[in-house]
KENU-96915 format. One record per residue (C-alpha): residue in three letters; y, z, x. Coordinates in steps of 0.05 Angstrom, whole numbers, plus 5000, padded with zeros to 4 digits. Layout:
// residues N
ALAYZX...
END
This chain:
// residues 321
UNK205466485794UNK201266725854UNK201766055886UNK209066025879UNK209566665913UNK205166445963UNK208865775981UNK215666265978UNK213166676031UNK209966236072UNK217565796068UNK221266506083UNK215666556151UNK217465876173UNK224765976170UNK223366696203UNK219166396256UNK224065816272UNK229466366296UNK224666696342UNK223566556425UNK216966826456UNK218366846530UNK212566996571UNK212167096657UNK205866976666UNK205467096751UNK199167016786UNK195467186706UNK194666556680UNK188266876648UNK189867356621UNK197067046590UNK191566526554UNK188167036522UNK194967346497UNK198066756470UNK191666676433UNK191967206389UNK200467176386UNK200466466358UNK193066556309UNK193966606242UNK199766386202UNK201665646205UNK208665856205UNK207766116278UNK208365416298UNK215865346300UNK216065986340UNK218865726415UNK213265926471UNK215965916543UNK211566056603UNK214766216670UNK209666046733UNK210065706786UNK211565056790UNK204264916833UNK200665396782UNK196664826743UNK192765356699UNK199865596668UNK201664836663UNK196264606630UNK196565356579UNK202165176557UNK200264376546UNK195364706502UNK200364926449UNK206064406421UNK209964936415UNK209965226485UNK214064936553UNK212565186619UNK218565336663UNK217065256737UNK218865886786UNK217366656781UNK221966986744UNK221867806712UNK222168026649UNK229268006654UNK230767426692UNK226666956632UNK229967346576UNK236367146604UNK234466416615UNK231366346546UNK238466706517UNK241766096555UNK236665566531UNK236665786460UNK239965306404UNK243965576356UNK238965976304UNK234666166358UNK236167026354UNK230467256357UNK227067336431UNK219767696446UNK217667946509UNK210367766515UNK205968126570UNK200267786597UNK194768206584UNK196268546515UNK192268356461UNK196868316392UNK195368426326UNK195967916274UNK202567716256UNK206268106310UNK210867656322UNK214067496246UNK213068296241UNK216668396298UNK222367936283UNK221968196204UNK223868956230UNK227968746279UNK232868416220UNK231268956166UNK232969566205UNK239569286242UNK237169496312UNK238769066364UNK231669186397UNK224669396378UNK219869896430UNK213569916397UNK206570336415UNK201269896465UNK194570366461UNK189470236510UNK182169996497UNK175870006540UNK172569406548UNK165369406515UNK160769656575UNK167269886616UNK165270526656UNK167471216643UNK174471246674UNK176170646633UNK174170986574UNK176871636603UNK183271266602UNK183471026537UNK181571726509UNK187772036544UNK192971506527UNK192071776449UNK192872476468UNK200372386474UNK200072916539UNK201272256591UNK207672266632UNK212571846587UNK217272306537UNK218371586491UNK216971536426UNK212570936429UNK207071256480UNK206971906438UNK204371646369UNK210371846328UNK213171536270UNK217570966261UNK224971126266UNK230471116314UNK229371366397UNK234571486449UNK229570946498UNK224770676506UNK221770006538UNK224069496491UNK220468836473UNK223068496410UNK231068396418UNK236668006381UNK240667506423UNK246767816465UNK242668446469UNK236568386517UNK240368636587UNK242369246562UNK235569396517UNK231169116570UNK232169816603UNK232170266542UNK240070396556UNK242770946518UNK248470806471UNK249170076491UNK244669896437UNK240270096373UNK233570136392UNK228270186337UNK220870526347UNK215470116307UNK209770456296UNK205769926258UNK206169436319UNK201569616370UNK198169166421UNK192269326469UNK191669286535UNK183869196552UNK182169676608UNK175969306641UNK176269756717UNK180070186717UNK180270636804UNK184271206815UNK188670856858UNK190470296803UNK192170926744UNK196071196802UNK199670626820UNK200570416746UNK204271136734UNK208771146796UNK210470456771UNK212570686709UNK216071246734UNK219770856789UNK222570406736UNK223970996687UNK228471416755UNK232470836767UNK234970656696UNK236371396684UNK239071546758UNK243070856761UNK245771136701UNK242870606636UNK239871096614UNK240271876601UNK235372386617UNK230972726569UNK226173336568UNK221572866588UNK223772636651UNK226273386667UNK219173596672UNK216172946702UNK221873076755UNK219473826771UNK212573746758UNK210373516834UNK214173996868UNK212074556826UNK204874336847UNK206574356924UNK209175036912UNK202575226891UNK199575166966UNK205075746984UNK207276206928UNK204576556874UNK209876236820UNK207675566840UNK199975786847UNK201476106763UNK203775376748UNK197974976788UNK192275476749UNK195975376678UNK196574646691UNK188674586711UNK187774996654UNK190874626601UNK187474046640UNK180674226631UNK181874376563UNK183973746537UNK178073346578UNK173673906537UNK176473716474UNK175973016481UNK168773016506UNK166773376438UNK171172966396UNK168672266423UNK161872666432UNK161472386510UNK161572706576UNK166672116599UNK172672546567UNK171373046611UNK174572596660UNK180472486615UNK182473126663UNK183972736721UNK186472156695UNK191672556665UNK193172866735UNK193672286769UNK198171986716UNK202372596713UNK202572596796UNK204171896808UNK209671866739UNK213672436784UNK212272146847UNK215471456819UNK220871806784UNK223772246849UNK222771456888UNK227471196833UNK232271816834UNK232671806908UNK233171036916UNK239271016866UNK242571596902UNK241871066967UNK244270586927UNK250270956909UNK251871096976UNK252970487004
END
């Protein structure tokens, strides 16, 4: 009886697998999209009939010879974004093939992810999947790194979406999609409100490994962010939250600090409330490095507004012309 289950599962996986598309632009990370693809396609046996394709360059011979490493995988020669290769792979797909994964070089995924992922996906009806991504210190990484991965389970970063605050499964308003049926990957791609049914998995959740981790890169990772976040909600894909409300006032209530007393009330409650989660998390992880938990979460907070008022103000240019 158990083996008949077995061999009915693993049959159901295979079928399950055959429908999904794991598109993957890998850039100038070559590296770090092996190590990925490692732990996506591990495991099952069934994961072989999932469709791998790797955008590089056509000269990149480390991507070529990734994906000549799988018999599943084709590399497809020229850069191409996130949404640029979903379309392509929507175009490319035979019929069947509903199922399309966004794979990030540099995440680490569980076992199974992608049959999870594409299980969900079908059960709940959604026509895309945001999931959590927690960050992890490498072993030996210095103290920011690990000050970093301390914060990012606080839930006080920048981001108002379900999927960086820890929260349980269940529907969201937004939220960066990853996992997406066929016919619905422009409009998810963005977290679009009302275009689509976007699903928060809490059971998926990659890592990214955090091996240095500067103050310039956490800055430049949350204006990023940010940036992309203003101009889907500004260009009007997506709507604002409470979230982005205070992300969008929170640097210009910090100038005002330098020259009022309102603004100087808001800089000392901020530092406050600052200083009190790096406390916290230096006695809970029983490590002086959460202290500076502190100022990663400032400079995440700082550079997540700065992005978002570049995305506000470059979609209001946009609209102009």
């Amino acid at each position: 009886m158990i083996e008949g289950q077995s061999a009915k599962r693993e049959l159901e996986d295979i079928a399950l697998a055959a429908r999904i598309t794991a598109v993957m632009p890998v850039g100038a990370r070559a590296g770090d999209a092996a190590a990925s693809l490692e732990t996506l396609l591990r495991g099952a046996r069934a994961l072989s009939m999932v469709a791998v394709r790797i955008h590089a360059p056509a000269e990149d011979a480390a991507s070529r010879a990734l994906a000549d490493s799988w018999s599943n995988a084709e590399h497809i020669p020229g850069e191409a974004g996130s949404a640029e290769a979903l379309a392509l792979a929507e175009a490319d797909a035979p019929p069947g093939r509903d199922v399309l994964v966004l794979c990030e070089p540099g995440l680490l995924y569980p076992d199974g992810f992608l049959l999870a992922a594409a299980r969900r996906l079908i059960e709940t009806g959604a026509d895309a999947l945001v999931h959590p991504v927690h960050a992890e210190a490498d072993p030996g990484a210095g103290c920011l790194a690990k000050a970093v991965q301390m914060a990012g389970g606080t839930g006080l970063g920048p981001s108002s979406a379900k999927q960086r605050q820890g929260l349980p499964s269940g529907w969201v308003a937004n939220g960066r999609a990853s996992v997406f049926r066929a016919g619905k990957t422009g409009p998810a791609l963005d977290g679009a409100s009302g275009a689509v049914r976007l699903w928060h998995e809490a059971t998926l959740s990659p890592s990214r490994r955090i091996r240095h981790a500067g103050p310039g890169a956490i800055w430049q990772r949350a204006r990023r962010a940010g940036r992309e976040r203003g101009e889907a909600v500004f260009g009007g894909k997506s709507k604002a939250g409470l979230g982005e409300a205070v992300t969008l006032m929170h640097l210009p209530l910090l100038l005002l600090g330098a020259v009022s007393l309102p603004g100087r009330s808001y800089l000392l409650l901020y530092a406050s409330g600052l200083a009190g989660a790096g406390l916290m998390l230096a006695v809970r992880h029983r490590t002086f490095c959460g202290l500076a938990a502190s100022a990663v979460l400032a400079l995440q907070h700082l550079g997540a507004s700065a992005g978002l008022w570049q995305g506000a103000i470059g979609s209001a240019r946009r609209r102009r012309r």
